[in-house]
Backbone bond lengths (Angstrom), bond angles and torsions (degrees), N, CA, C in turn:
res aa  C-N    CA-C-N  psi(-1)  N-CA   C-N-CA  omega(-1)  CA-C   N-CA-C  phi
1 X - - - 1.451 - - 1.515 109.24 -
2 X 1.384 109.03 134.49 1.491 106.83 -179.90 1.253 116.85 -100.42
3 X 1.253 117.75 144.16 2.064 112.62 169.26 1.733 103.54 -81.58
4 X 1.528 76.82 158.00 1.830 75.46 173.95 1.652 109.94 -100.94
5 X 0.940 151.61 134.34 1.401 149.65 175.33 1.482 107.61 -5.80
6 X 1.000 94.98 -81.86 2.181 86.88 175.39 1.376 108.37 -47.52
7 X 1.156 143.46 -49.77 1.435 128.91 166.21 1.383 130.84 -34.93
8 X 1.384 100.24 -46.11 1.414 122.80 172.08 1.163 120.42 -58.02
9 X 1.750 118.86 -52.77 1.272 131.84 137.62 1.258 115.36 -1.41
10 X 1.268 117.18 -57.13 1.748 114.97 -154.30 2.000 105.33 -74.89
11 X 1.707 93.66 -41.82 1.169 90.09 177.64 1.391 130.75 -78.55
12 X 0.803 109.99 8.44 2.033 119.67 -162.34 1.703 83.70 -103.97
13 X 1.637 123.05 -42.48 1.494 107.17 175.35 1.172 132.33 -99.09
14 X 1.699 114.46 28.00 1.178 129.19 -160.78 1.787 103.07 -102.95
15 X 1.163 120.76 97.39 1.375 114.41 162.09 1.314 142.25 -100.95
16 X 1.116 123.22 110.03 1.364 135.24 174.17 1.700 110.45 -57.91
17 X 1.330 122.92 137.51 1.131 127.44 -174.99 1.273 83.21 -105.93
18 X 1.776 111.73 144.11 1.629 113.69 -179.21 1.900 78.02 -92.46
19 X 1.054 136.89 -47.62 1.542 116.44 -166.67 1.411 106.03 -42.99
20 X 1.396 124.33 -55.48 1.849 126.24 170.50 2.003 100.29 -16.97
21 X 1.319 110.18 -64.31 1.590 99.04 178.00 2.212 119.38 -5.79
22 X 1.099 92.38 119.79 1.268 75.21 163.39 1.838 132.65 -98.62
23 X 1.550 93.81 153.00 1.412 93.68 -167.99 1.822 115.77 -111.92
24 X 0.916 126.29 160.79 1.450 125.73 175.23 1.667 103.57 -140.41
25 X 1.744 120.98 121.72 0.856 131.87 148.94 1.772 162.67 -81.18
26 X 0.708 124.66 103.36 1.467 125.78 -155.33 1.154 118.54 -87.17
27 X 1.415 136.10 119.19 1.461 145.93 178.75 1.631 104.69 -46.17
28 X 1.453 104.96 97.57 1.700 85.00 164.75 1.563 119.28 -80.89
29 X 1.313 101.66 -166.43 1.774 104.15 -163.34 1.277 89.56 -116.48
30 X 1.485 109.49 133.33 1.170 101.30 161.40 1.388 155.51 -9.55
31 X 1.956 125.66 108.59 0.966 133.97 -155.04 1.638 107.83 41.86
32 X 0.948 121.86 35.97 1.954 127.89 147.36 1.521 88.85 -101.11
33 X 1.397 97.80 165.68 1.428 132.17 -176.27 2.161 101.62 -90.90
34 X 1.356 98.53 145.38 1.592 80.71 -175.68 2.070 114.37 -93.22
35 X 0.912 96.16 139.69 1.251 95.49 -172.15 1.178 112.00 -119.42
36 X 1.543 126.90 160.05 2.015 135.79 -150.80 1.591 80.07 -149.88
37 X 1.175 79.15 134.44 2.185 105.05 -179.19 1.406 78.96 -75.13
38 X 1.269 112.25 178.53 1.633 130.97 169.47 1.799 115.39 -76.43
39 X 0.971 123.73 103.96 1.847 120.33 161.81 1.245 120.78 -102.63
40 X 1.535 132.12 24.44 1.235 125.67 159.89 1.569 102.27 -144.48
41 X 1.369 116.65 -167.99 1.404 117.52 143.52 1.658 92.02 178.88
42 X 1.393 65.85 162.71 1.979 103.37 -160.06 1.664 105.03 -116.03
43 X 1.094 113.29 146.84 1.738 132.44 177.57 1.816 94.28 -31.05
44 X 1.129 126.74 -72.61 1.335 138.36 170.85 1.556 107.50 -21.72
45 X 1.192 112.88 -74.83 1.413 114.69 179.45 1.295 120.35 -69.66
46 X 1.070 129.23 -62.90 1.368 119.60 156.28 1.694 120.88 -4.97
47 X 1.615 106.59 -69.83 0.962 117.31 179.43 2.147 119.57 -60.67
48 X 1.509 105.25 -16.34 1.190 104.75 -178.38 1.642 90.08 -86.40
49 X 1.365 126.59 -48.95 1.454 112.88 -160.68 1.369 103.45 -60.30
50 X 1.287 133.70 -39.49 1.459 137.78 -167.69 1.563 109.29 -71.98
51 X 1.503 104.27 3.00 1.727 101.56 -167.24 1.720 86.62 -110.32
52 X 1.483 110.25 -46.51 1.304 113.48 -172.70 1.602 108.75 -168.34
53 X 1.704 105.16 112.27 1.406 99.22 -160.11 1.921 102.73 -56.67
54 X 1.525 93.79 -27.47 2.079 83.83 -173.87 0.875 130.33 -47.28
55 X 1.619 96.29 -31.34 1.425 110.36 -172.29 1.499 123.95 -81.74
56 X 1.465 112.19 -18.10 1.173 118.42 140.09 1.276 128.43 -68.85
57 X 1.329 122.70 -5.78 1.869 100.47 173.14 1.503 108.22 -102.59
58 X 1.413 112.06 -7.05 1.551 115.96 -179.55 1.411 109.53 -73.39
59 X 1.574 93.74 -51.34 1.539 98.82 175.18 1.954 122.33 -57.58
60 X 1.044 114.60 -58.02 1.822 144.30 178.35 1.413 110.97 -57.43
61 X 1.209 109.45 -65.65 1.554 116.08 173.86 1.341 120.89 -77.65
62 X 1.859 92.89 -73.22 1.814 85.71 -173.42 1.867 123.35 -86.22
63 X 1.358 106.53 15.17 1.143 124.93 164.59 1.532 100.55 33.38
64 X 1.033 104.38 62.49 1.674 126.85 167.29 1.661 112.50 -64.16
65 X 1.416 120.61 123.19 1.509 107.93 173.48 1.113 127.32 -79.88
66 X 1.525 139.60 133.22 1.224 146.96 -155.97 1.750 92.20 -111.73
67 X 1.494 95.00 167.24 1.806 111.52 -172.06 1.620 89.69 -83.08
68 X 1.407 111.42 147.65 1.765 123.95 155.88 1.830 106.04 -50.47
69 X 1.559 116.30 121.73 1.403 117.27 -177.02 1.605 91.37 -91.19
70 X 1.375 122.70 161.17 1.646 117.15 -175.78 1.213 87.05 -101.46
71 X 1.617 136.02 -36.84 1.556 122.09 -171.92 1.589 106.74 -101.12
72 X 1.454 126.08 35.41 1.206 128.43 142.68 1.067 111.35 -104.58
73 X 1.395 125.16 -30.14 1.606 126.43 -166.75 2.052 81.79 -78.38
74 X 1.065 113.92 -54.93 1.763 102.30 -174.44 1.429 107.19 -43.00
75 X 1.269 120.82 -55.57 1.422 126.40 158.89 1.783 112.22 -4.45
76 X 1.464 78.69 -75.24 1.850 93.19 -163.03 2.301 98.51 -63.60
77 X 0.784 98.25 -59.44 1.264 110.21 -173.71 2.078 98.88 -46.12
78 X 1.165 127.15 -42.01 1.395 124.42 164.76 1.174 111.27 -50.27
79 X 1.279 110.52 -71.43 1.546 109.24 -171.45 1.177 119.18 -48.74
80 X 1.485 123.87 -27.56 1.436 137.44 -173.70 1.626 99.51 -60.35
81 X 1.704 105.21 -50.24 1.730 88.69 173.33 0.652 116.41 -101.18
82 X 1.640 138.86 14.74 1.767 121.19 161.58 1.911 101.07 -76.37
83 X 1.204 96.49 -35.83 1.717 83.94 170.64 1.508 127.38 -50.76
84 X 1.414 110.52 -50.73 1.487 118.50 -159.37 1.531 89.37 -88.11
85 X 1.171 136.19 -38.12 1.664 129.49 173.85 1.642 113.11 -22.91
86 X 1.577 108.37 -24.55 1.413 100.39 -158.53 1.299 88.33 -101.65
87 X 1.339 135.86 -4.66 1.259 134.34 -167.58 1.955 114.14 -91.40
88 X 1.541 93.11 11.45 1.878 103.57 178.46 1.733 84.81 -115.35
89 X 1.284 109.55 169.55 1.235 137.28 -177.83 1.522 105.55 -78.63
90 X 1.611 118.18 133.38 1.553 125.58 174.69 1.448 91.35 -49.42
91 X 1.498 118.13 130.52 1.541 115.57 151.21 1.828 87.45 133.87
92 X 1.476 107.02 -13.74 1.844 103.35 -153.51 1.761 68.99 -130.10
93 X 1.147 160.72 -26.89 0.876 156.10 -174.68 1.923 119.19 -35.32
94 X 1.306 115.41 20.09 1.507 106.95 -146.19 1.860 100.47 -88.36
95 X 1.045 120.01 -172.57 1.375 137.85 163.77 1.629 124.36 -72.71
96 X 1.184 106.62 -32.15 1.719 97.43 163.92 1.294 91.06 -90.42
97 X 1.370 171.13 40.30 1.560 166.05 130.29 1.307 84.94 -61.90
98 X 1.445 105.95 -79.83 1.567 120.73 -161.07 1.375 131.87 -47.94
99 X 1.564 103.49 -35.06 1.687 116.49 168.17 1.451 98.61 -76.83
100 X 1.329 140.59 -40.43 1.063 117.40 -153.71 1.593 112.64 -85.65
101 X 1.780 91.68 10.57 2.192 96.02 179.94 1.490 92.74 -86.07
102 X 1.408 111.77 -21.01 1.527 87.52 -159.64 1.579 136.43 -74.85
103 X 1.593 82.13 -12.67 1.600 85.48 166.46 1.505 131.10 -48.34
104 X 1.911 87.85 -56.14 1.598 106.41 171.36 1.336 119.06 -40.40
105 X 1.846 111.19 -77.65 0.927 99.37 172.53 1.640 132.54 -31.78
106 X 1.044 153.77 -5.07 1.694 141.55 -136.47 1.596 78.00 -130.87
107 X 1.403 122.55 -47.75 1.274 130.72 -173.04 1.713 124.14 -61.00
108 X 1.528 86.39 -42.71 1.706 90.26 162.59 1.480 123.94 -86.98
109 X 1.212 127.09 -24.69 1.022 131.06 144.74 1.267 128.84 -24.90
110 X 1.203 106.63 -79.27 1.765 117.40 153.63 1.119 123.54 -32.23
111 X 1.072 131.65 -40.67 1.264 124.81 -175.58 1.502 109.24 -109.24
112 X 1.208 122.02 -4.59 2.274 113.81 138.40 1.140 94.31 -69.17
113 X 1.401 148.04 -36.44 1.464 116.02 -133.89 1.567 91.01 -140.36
114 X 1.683 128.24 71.04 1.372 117.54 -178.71 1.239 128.51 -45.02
115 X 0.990 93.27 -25.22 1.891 112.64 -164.79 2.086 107.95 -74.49
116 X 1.136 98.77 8.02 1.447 104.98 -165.79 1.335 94.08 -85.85
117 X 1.748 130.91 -44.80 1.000 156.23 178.66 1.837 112.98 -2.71
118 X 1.196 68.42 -60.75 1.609 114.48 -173.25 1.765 108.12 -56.48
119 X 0.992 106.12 -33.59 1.763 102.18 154.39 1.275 125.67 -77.92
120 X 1.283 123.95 14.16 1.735 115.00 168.63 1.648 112.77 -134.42
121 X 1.820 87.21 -26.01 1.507 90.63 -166.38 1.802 117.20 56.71
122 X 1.250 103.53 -157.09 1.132 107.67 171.13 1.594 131.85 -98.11
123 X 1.911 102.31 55.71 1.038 136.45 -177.87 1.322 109.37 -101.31
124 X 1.483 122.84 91.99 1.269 115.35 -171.37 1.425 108.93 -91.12
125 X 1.210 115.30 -30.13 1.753 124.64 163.08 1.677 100.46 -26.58
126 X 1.523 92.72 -97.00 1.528 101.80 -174.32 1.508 111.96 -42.24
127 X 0.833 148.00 11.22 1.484 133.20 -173.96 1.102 102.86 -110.73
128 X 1.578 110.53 -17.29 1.634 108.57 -176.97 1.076 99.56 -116.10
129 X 1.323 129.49 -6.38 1.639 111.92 160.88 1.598 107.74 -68.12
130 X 1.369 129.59 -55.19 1.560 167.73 -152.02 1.761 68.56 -59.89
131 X 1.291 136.81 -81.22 1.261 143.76 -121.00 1.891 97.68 -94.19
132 X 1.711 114.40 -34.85 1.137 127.73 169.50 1.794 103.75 -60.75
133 X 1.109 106.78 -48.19 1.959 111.97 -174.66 1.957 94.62 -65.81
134 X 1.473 128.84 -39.31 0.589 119.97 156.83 1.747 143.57 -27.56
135 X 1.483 98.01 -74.00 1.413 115.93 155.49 1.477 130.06 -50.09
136 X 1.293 130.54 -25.37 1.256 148.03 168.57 1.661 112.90 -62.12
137 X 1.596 105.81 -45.61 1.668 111.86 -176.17 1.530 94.56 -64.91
138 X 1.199 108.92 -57.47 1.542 108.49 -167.86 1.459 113.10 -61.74
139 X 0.982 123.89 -16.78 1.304 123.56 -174.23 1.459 110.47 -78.11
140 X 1.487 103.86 -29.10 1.685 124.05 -174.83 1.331 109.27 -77.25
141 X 1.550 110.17 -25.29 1.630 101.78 176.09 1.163 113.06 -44.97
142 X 1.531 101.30 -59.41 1.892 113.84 -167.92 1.727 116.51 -46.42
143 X 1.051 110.80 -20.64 1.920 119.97 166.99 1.378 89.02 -87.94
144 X 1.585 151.20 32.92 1.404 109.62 165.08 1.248 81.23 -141.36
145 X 1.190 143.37 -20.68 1.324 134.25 -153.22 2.091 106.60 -155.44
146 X 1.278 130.86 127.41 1.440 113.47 172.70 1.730 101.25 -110.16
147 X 1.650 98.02 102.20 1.396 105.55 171.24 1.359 142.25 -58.39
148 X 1.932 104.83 -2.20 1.104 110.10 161.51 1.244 123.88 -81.44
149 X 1.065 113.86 9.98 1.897 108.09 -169.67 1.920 79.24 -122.71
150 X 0.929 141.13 0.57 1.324 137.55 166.86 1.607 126.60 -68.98
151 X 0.758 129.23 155.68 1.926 122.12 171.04 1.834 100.36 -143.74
152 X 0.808 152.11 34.80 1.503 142.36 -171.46 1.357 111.99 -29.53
153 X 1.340 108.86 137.02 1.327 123.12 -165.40 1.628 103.56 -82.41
154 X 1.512 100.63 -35.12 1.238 111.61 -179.89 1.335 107.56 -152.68
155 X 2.091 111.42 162.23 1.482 109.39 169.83 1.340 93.88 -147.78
156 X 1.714 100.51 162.48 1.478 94.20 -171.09 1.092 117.04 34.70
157 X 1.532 112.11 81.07 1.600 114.24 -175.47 1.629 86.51 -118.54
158 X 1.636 112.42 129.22 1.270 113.71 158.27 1.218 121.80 -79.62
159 X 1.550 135.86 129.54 1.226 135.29 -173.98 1.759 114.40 -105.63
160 X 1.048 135.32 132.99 1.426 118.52 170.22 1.876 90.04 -144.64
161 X 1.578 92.70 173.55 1.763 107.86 -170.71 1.390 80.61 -175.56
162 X 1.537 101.91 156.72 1.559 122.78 165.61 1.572 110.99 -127.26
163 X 1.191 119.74 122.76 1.536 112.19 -179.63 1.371 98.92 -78.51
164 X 1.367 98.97 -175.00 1.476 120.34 -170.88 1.779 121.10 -78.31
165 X 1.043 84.50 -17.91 1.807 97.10 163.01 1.158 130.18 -94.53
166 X 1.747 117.16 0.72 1.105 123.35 -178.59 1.569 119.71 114.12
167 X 1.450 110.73 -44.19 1.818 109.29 -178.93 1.227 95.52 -53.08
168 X 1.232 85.78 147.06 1.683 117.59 156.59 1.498 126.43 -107.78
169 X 1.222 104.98 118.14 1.287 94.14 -172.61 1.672 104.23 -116.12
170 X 1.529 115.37 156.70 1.629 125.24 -170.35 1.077 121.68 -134.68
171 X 1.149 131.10 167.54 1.527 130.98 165.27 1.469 128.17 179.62
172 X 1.023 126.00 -177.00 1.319 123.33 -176.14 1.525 113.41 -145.75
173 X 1.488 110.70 111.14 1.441 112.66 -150.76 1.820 97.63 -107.98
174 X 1.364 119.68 134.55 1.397 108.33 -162.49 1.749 116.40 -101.25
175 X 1.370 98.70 10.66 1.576 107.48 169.66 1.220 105.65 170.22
176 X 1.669 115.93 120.09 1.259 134.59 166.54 1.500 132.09 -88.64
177 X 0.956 152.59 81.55 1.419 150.39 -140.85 1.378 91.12 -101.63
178 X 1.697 119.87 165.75 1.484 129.56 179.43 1.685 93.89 -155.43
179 X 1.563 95.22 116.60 1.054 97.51 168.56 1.756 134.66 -68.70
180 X 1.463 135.32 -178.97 1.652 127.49 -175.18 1.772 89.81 -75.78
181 X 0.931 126.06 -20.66 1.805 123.04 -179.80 1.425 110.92 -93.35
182 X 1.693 105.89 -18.80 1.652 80.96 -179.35 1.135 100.64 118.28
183 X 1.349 150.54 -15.80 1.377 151.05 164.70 1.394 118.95 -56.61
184 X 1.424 101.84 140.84 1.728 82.32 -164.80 2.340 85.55 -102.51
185 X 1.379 122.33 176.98 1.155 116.32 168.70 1.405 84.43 -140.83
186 X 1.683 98.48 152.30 2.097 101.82 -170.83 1.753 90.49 -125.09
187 X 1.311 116.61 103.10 1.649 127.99 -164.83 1.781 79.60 -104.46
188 X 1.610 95.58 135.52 1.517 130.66 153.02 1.617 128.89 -117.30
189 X 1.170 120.56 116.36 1.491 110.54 176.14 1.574 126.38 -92.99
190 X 1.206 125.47 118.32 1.396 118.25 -170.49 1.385 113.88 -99.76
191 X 1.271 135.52 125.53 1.773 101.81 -177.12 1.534 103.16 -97.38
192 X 1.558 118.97 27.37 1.764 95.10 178.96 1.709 91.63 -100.11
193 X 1.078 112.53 -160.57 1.498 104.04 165.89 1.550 118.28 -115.49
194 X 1.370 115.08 -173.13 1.623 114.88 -145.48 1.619 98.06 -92.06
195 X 1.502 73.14 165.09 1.704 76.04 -178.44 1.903 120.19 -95.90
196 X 1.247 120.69 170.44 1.187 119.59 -175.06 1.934 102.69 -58.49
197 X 0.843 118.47 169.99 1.851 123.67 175.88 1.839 100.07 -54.90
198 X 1.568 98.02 -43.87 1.475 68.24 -166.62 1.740 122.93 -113.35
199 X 1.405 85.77 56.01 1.248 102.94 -174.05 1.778 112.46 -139.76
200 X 1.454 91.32 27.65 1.696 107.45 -150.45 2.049 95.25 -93.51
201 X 1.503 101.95 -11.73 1.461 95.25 -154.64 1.667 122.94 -69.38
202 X 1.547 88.29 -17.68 1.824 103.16 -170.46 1.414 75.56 -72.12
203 X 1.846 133.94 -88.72 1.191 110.85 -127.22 1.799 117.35 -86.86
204 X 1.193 107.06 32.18 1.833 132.67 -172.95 1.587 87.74 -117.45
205 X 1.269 123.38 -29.09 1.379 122.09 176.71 1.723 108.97 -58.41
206 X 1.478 100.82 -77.92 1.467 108.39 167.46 1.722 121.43 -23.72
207 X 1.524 104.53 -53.40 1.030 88.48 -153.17 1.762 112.39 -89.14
208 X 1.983 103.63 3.23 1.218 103.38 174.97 1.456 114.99 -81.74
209 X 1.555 105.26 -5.53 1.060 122.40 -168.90 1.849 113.12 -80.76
210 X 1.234 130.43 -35.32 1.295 161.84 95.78 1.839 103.32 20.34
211 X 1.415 87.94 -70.25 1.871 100.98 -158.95 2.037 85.58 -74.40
212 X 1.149 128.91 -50.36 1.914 123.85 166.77 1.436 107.72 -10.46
213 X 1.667 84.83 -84.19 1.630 80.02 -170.56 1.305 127.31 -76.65
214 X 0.796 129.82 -9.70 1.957 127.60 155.66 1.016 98.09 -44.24
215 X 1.514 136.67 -96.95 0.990 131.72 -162.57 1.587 135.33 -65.07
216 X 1.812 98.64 -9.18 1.665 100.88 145.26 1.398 119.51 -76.76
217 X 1.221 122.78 -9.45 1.779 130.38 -177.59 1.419 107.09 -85.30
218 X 1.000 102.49 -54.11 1.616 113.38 170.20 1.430 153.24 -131.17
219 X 1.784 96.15 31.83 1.374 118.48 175.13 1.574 118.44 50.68
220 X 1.631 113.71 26.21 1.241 114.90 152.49 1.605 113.71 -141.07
221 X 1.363 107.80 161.80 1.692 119.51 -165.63 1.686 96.16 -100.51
222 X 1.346 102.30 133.92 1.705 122.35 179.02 1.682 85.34 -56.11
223 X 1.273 97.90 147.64 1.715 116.56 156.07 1.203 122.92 -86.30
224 X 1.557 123.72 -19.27 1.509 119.51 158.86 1.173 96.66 -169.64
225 X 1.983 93.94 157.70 1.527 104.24 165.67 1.442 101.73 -139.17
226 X 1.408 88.97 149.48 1.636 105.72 -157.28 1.890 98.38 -120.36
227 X 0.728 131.19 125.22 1.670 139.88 144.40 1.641 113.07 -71.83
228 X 1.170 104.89 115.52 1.564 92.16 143.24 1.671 134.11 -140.95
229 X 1.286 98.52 134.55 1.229 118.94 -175.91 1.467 119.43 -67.67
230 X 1.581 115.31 120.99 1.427 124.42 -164.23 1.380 93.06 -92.97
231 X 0.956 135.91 -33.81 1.716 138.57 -167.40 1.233 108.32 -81.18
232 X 1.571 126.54 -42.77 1.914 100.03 -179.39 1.391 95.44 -120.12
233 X 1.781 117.86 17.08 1.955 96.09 172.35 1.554 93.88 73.86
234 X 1.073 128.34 62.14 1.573 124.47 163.22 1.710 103.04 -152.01
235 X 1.552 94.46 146.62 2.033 90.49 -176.01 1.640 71.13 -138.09
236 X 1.448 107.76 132.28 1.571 121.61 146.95 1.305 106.70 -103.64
237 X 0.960 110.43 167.95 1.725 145.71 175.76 1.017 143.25 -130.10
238 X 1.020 144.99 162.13 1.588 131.96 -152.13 1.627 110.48 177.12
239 X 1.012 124.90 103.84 1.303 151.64 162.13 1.775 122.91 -47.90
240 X 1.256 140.22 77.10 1.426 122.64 -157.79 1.260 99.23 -106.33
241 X 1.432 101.57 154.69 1.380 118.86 171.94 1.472 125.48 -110.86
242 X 1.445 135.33 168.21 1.449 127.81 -177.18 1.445 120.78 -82.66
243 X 1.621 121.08 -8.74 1.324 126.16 125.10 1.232 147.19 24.85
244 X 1.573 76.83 -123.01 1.411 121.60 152.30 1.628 131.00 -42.28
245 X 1.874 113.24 -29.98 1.520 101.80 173.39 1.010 95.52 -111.27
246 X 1.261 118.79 9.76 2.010 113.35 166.23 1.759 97.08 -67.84
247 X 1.489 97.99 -61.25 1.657 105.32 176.74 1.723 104.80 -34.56
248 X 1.332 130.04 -73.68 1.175 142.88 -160.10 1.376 102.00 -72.63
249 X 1.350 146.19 -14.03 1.407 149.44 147.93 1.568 107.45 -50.02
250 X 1.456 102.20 -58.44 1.526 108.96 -179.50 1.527 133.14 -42.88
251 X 1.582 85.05 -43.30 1.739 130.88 -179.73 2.244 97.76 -40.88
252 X 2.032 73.28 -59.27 1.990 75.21 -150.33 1.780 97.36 -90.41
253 X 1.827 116.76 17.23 1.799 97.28 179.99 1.622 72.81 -93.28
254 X 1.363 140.85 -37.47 1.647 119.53 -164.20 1.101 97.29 -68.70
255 X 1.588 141.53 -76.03 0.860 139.20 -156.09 2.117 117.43 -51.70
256 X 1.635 105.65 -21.80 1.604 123.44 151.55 1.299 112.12 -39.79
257 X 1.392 102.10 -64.68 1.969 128.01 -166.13 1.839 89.16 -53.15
258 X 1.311 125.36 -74.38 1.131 112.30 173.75 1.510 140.94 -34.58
259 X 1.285 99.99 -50.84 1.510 113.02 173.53 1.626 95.52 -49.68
260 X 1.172 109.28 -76.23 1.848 103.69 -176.43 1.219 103.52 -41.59
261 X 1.286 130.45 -75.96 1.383 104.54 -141.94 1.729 101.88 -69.29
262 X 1.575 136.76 -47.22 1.534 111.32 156.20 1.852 123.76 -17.74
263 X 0.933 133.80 -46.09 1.312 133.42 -162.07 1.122 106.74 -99.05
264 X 2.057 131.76 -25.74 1.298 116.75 153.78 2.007 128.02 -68.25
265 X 1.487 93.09 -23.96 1.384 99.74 -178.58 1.706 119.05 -94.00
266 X 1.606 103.71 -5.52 1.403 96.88 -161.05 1.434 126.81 62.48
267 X 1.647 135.01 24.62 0.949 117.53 168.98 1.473 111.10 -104.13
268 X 1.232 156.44 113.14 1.158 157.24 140.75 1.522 125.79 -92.38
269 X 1.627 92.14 97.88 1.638 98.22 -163.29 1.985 98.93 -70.51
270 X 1.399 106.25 -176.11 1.708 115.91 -177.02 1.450 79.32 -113.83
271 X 1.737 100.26 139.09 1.565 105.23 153.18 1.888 108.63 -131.24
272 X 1.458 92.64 111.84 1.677 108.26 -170.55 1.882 109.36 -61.16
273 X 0.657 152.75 112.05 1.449 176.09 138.79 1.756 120.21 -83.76
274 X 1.378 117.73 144.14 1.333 119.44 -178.96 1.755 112.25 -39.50
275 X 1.404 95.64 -21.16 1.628 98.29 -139.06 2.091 90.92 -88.22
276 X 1.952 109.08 3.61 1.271 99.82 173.39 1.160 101.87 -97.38
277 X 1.339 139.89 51.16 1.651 135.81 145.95 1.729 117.15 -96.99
278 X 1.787 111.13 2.55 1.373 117.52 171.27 1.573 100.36 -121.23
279 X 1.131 124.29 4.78 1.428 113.41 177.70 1.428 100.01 -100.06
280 X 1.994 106.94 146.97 1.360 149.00 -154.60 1.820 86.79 -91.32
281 X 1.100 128.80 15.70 1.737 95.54 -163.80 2.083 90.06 -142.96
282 X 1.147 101.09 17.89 1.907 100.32 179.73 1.323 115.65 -58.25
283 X 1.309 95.26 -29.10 2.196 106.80 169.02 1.517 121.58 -58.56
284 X 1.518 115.18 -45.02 1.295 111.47 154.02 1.704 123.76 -108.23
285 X 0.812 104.60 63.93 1.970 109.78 -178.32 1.671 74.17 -139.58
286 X 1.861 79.68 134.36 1.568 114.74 170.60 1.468 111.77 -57.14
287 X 1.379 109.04 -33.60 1.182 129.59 -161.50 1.866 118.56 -61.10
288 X 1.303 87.09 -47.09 1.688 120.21 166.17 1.653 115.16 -76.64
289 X 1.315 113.97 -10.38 1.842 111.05 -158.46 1.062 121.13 81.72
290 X 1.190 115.83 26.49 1.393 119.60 -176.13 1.520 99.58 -113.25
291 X 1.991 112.47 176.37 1.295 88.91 -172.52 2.094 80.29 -138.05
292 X 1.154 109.21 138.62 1.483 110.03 175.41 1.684 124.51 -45.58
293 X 1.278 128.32 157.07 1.545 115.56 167.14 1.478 115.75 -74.55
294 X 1.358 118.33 150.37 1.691 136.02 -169.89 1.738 74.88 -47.19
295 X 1.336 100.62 129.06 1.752 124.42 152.15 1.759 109.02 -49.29
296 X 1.265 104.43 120.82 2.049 103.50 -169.00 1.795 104.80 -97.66
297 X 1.391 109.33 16.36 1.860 104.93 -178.59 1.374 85.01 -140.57
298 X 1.939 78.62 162.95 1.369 103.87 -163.03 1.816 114.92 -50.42
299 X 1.055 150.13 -160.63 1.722 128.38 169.73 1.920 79.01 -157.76
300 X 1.279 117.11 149.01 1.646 123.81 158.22 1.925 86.61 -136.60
301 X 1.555 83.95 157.78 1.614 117.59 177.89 1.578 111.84 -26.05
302 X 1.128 160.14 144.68 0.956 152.81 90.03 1.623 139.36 5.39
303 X 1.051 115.51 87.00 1.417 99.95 -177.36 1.525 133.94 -42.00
């Protein structure tokens, strides 16, 4: 379904306040920390409970602190200038513009986030390799995309919707384009590189996930969503249908139903996968010999 320009209109000035999110608080117990069951979830989480519900309650609930990753923090520091890139005039849009934010960016970064520090130390080598690999992704945009012929309707657009059962679902979409007809396109930037075809479903997951609430926000379906990959120079695409996020609606009220009943019962089993030789939490996962922290909400029986 297509929007018509004024339709389109509506969404490009439509802002969601992420504070609007709703929250629920829980009495902690004395000298415990207070802890909030889960009331939304986002592509991210989703994707952690489906990998390993524990690993969603460490993260969600007991909000366990994890180490600074250097190729997530590169992550964050990219996006920082594919955002502001759009903030120079079509024509000034070039590749030394863009490398030359990234310094900035890394710098302000650093200084919200002291604790980042702590990935280089007083490694001045690596910081300029780290910051050179940096400059390289961005440089690769410009072979995938010419941002001067671009206008984004939006960036860093927070998205939220509540279905009819109550979830809430959220997100944070990193460039919205609107076509001269009214089409909306839902652009993601990844900087690792892409995956083989059939390994495409997690991050086509996200982004159908993305394309939901749009068209629960505003009763029309994106005309495409595009990934692109900063690491091997590849942009897929993807075409969705109303289908298809009926299917993927379906997807996240069961995969909801779970989340609750884990978080009324306290059970969040570990499910071991390759992918726990990068996870922060092997010290307490059963899985490892470890044993989880005392559950901080109320728990009833299990059915």
């Amino acid at each position: 379904m297509s929007a018509s320009p004024s339709e389109a209109a509506d969404i490009v000035s439509a802002d969601v306040d992420p504070a609007a999110a709703p929250s629920v608080t829980v009495p902690a117990q004395a000298g415990a920390p207070e802890s909030r069951p889960p009331v939304s979830l986002s592509p991210s989480r989703a994707a952690d409970f489906m990998q390993c519900p524990l690993l969603y309650r460490l993260r969600v609930i007991d909000k366990l602190p994890e180490k600074p990753s250097a190729a997530a923090t590169r992550g964050t520091v990219v996006h920082t200038v594919l955002e502001k890139l759009f903030d120079l005039p079509s024509g000034q849009r070039t590749p030394e513009r863009a490398v030359a934010m990234v310094r900035p960016a890394w710098d302000a970064l650093l200084a919200e986030r002291p604790e980042l520090a702590e990935l280089f130390g007083e490694d001045a080598a690596g910081l300029g390799t780290w910051l050179a690999d940096a400059d390289k992704l961005v440089e690769r945009y410009f072979t995938l995309e010419d941002p001067n012929r671009l206008e984004p309707a939006r960036r860093e657009l927070y998205v939220q919707t509540t279905l009819e059962d109550g979830l809430v679902l959220r997100g944070v979409v990193d460039r919205l384009d609107v076509a001269p007809a009214g089409d909306l396109r839902v652009v993601d930037y990844k900087t690792g590189k892409a995956p083989s075809p059939m390994f495409q479903d997690k991050p086509l997951f996200q982004m159908k996930f993305y394309a939901l609430v749009l068209w629960r926000q505003h009763g029309r379906v994106p005309r495409r969503l595009q990934l692109v990959y900063l690491g091997s120079g590849d942009v897929i695409t993807y075409d969705p249908d109303e289908g298809e996020l009926l299917a993927v609606e379906r997807k996240l009220r069961a995969l909801w139903e779970a989340i609750d009943l884990a978080t009324r019962t306290g059970q969040w089993l570990p499910r071991r996968s390759k992918l726990c030789g990068w996870c922060d939490h092997r010290e307490v996962c059963p899985e490892f010999g470890g044993t989880p922290p005392v559950y901080p909400l109320p728990v009833v029986p299990a059915p």
